[in-house]
N, C-alpha and C positions, 0 to 999 in steps of 0.2 A: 504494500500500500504506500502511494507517495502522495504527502501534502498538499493541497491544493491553496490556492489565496485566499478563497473569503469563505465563511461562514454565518447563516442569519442567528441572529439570538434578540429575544424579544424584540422586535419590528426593525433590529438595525443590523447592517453587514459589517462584522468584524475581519481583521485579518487571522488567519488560522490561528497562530501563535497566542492571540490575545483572548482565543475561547476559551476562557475559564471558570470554571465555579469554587464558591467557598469549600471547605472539607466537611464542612458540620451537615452540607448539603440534605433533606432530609429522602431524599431517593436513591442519596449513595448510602445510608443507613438502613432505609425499610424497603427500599425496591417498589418506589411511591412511583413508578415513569411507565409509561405506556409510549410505545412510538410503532414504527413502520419501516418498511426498506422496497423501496422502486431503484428502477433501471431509465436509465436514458442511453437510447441507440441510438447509432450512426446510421441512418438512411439516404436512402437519395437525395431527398425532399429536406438534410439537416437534422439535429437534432430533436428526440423525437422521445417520451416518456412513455413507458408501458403503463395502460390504465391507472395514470395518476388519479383521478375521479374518483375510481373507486376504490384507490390506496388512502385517499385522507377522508372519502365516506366513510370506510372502517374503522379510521383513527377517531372520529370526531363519535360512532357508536362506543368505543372501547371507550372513551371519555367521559361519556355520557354515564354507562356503568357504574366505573369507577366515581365518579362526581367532581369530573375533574373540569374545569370551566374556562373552554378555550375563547379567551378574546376575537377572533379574527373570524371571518368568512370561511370555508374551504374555497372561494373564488378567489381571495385573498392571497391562501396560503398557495394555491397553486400558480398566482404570479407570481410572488415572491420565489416561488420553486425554478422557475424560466428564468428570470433575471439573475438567479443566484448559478443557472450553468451559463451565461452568458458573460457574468461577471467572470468565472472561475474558465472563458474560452475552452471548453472542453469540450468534445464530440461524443463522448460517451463517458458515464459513470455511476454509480452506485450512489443511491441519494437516502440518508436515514432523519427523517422529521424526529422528535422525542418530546414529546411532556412531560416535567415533572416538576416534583414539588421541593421546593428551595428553603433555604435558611433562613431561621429566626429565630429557633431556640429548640433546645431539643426534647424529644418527645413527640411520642406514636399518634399524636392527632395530626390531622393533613388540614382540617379545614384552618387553622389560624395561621396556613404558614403562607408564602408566595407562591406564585403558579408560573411555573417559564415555559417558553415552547422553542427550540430551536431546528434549524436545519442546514446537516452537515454533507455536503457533496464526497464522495471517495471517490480516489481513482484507482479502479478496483478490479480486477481481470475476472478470472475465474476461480470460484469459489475452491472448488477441489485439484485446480491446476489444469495439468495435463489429460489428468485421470476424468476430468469430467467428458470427456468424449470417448475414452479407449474402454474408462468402468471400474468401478471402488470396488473395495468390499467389505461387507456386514456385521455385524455382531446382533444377536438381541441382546438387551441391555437386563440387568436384574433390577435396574433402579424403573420403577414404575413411574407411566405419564400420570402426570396429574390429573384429578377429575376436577366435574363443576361444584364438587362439594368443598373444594379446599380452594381452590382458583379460577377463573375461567379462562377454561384452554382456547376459547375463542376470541381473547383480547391479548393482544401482543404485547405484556404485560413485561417489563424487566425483571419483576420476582420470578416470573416461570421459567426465568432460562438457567435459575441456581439449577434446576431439575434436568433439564438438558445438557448443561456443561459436565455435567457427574458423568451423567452417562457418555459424553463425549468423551471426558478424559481417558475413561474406562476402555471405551475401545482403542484409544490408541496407542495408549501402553499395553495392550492386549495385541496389537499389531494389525489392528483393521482399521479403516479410513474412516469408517462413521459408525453409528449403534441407531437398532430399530428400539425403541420404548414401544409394552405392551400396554394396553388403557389396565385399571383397577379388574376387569372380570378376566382379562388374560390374553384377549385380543389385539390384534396388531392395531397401535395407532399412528404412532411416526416416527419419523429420523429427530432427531435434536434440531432440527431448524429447516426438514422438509418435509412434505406430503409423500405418501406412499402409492403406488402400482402395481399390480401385477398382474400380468398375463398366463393364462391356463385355460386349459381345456374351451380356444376358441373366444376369450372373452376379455375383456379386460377390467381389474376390479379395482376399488378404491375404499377404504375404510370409509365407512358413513358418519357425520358429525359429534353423532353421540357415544363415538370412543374416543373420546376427548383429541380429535382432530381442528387445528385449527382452520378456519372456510376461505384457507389460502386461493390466491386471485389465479398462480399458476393452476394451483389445482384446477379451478373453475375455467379456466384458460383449456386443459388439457383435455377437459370432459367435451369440449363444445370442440376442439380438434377434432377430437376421438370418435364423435357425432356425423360432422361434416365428410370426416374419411370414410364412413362408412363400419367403425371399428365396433363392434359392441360390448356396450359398457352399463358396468351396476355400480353400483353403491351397495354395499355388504359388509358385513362382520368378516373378519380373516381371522385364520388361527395360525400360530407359530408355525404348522408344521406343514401348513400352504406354501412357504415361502421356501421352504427347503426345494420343492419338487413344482416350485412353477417355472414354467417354458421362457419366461422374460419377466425383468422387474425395472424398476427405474423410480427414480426419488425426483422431487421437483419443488422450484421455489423461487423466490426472486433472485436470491444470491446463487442458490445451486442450477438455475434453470431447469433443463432437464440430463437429469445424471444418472448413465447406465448402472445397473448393481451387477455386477460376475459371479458374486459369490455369498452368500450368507451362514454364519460358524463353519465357514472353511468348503460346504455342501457349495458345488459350482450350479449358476443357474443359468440354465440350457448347455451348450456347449462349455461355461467355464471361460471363454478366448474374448469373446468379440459381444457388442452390442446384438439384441435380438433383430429381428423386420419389422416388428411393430412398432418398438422403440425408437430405431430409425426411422421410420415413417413419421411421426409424432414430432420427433426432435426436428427433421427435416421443415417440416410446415411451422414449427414456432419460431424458427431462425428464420424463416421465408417471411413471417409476421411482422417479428419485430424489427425486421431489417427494413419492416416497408414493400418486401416485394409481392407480399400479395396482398392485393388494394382491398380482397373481399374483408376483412378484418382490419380494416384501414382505423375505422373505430375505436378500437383500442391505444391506437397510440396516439398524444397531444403534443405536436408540433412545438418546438420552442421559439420560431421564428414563423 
C-alpha cells in the first residue's frame, strides 16, 4: 500500500500525514466505527466507482442501527468521494469511508461523545496478490462467525473484524491464505472479509443471510452475473463437508473481488491446479463490468468525471 495526498475528515481534505486522531479515541477503545470499502476502476470512459450508491446506502442503514448520526447527505458524501480521487489524481483505488465515535472522556456511552466521519483513498492492488487469479487456499476456522445475537453481521461494524482477524491469523500461521468461519449452528458463512460460492452438482450456491453473512454488494453483484449467464443459482444453508467435494469454489468482495479457492484443509477442489469454468466465467464478466466494457451493467459504476 502507498500513500496517497489527501484524505477527507469531517467536511475538510487533509494531507495524508496530518490524519490523525487522539489515542483516548472512543472507537479505538470499544470498536464504536462502522465504515465501508469500494473500488474505483480505470475504464474507458475515466474513473469510475463500483456501486458507490449502494456502498454508503449500506453505511448510512448500519448507522442508522447503530445510532450513529451522520451529518451529510449520501449525495454529499458521494461528491466528496469524486473530488477526493480527483484530488488524490489516481485512476484507480481502494476507497474506505468510517464513522466513529471520538474523544471526550472515557467511558462505554457513545451518545455524549463526538461523531466523525472520514474518507480514506488507498492505493491498493490486489487483495491476495498474485494468488487472486491463479487460487488460495482454505482452512475452516474453529473460531465461530458471529451471530445477530451478539452483533450484526450485516453492519460492517469495526468490532466484528476482532472475530475475523483470529481467524485470519489462525490460518496463516496454519499455512493457508484465508479461513472459512462457520455461522453458530455449524454452517458455512464466510471468509474473514468475503462472501462465499460454491459450485456442485450443476449449480451454484451461496450461504443465505441468516448464517450470519454479510449482504455484501459483490455478492449481490455475483448472483445477478450468475442470472444473466444463464448459471443457476440458490441461496442455501452449506455444510462443512460441501466444501470439501465441491466441483469449484470462489470467495468475493470489494477488496478480494473475485478469488478462486484450490483447496480447502488441504482436500483440493476440482482439479486442485487451476480456477474452475464457472469461476472463470463469473470472474470474466465482472472485470468486463467494472472495467466499463460491458455497457449492459453500465449502472453500477459512477463516473468520476
Amino acid at each position: 500500500m502507498k500513500p496517497l495526498s489527501k484524505i477527507w475528515m469531517d467536511g475538510k481534505f487533509v494531507n495524508w500525514d496530518d490524519a490523525k486522531i487522539h489515542v483516548l479515541t472512543h472507537g479505538l477503545h470499544y470498536g464504536t466505527a462502522i465504515f465501508e470499502g469500494m473500488r474505483c476502476y480505470d475504464t474507458k470512459n475515466g474513473p469510475a466507482v463500483f456501486r458507490m450508491k449502494d456502498h454508503y446506502h449500506r453505511l448510512f442503514r448500519g448507522a442508522k442501527a447503530y445510532e450513529f448520526k451522520i451529518n451529510y447527505s449520501q449525495n454529499h458524501l458521494i461528491s466528496v468521494t469524486k473530488e477526493l480521487i480527483r484530488k488524490n489524481k489516481v485512476k484507480s483505488c481502494y476507497i474506505r469511508p468510517i464513522c466513529y465515535i471520538g474523544y471526550s472522556s472515557i467511558g462505554i456511552n457513545m451518545l455524549d461523545k463526538p461523531f466523525h466521519l472520514s474518507i480514506i483513498p488507498v492505493d491498493f492492488a490486489k487483495y491476495f496478490g498474485k494468488k487472486a487469479e491463479l487460487g488460495i487456499s482454505c482452512t475452516i476456522s474453529s473460531w465461530r462467525r458471529i451471530s445477530a445475537n451478539i452483533l450484526s453481521p450485516h453492519v460492517k461494524a469495526s468490532a466484528n473484524y476482532l472475530n475475523s482477524a483470529l481467524a485470519k491469523v489462525d490460518a496463516i500461521n496454519g499455512g493457508y491464505d484465508e479461513a472459512i468461519m462457520l455461522s453458530q449452528d455449524g454452517h458455512v458463512s464466510e471468509g474473514t472479509g468475503e462472501n462465499v460460492f460454491v459450485y456442485r452438482d450443476g449449480e451454484l450456491v451461496t450461504p443465505p443471510l441468516y448464517d450470519g453473512v454479510l449482504a455484501g454488494l459483490t455478492r449481490d453483484s455475483v448472483i445477478q452475473i450468475a442470472i444473466d449467464l444463464g448459471i443457476p443459482i440458490r441461496e442455501r444453508s452449506i455444510l462443512r463437508d460441501e466444501l470439501y467435494t465441491a466441483d469449484e469454489m470462489f470467495l468475493c468482495g470489494t477488496a478480494a473481488e473475485i478469488t478462486p479457492v484450490l483447496s480447502v484443509d488441504k482436500r483440493q477442489i476440482g482439479d486442485g491446479k487451476k480456477p474452475g469454468e464457472i469461476t472463470n466465467r463469473i470472474r470474466k464478466r465482472f472485470f468486463d463490468i467494472v472495467s466499463g466494457k460491458d455497457e449492459r451493467f453500465v449502472k453500477w459504476l459512477d463516473f468520476v468525471d
